[in-house]
C-alpha positions in Angstrom: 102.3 101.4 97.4 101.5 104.8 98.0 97.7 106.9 96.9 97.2 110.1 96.8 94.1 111.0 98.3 93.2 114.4 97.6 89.3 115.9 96.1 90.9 116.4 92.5 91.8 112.7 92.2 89.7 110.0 90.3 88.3 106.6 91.1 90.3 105.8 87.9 93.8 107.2 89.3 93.0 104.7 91.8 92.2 102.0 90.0 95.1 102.3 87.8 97.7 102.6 91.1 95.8 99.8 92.5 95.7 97.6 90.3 99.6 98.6 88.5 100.7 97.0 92.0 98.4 94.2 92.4 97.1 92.9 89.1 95.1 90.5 90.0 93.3 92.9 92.2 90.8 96.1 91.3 88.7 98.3 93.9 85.3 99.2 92.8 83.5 102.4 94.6 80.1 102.3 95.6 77.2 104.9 96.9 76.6 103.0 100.1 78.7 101.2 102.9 78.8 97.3 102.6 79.5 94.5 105.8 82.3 92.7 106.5 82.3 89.7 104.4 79.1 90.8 102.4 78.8 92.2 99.0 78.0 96.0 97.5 75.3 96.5 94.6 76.6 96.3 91.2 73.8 98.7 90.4 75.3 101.3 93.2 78.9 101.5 92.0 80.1 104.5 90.8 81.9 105.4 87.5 85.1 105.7 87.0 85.6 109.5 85.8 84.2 110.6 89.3 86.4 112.8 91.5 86.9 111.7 95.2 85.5 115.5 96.1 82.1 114.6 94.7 81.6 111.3 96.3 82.8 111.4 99.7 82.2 112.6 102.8 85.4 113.1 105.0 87.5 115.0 102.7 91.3 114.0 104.3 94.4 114.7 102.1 97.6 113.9 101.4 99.4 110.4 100.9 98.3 107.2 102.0 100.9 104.2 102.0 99.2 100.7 101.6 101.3 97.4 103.0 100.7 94.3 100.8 100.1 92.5 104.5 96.9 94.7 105.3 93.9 92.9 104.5 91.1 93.3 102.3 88.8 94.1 105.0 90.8 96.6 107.0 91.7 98.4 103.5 88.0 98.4 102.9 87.4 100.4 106.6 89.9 102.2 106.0 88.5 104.1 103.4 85.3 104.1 104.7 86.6 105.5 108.4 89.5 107.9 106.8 88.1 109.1 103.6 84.3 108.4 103.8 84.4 106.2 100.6 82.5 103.1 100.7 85.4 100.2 98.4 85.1 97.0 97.4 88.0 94.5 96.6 87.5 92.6 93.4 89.6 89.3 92.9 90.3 88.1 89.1 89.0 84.8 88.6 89.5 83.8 85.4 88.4 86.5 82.8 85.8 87.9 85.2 85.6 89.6 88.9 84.6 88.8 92.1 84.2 90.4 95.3 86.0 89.3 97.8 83.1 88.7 100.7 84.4 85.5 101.9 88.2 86.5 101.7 88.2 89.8 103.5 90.4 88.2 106.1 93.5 87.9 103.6 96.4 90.3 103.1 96.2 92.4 99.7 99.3 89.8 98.6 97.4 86.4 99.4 94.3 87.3 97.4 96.3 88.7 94.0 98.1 85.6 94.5 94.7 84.0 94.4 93.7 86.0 91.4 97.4 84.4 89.3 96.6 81.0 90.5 99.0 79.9 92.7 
């Protein structure tokens, strides 16, 4: 899967992209950085209609191609280090989300697979 991460694109473009190629998987964005394996504030997320050129601070361009191997974690530093946005991974349990703080050591793949219920 491949995002384009340029100041004109929304959270929402990459929501949809996201979550067109895993969905069982979203990413939330939030105002301040989060731990490995701990949560972010509901209260702190941003909404959806914001450009990436208001909300972050390193303001990289161009393509950026995800593997479904890369885990949850290391996409999550990943946009923090590259792009200076502070993500969340959300899992689909049920009819609600969760964030995956326990499960950041999973590929992408293993935790939609979670989200299906296999």
């Amino acid at each position: 899967m491949i995002l384009e991460m340029h100041d004109n694109t929304t959270i929402e473009d990459l929501q949809e992209k996201f979550s067109g190629f895993y969905n069982h998987l979203k990413l939330d964005f939030y105002k301040g950085p989060h731990g490995r394996f701990e949560s972010s504030d509901e209260k702190a997320a941003f909404s959806s209609d914001h450009r990436l050129g208001e909300i972050r601070r390193i303001h990289e361009q161009g393509e950026w191609e995800i593997h479904s191997g890369m885990k949850a974690g290391d996409l999550e530093q990943t946009f923090r280090k590259k792009y200076g946005l502070n993500v969340q991974v959300l899992v689909r349990a049920g009819s609600e989300w969760i964030q995956t703080t326990n499960a950041d050591n999973l590929s992408l793949l293993e935790l939609n697979d979670l989200g299906k219920g296999e």
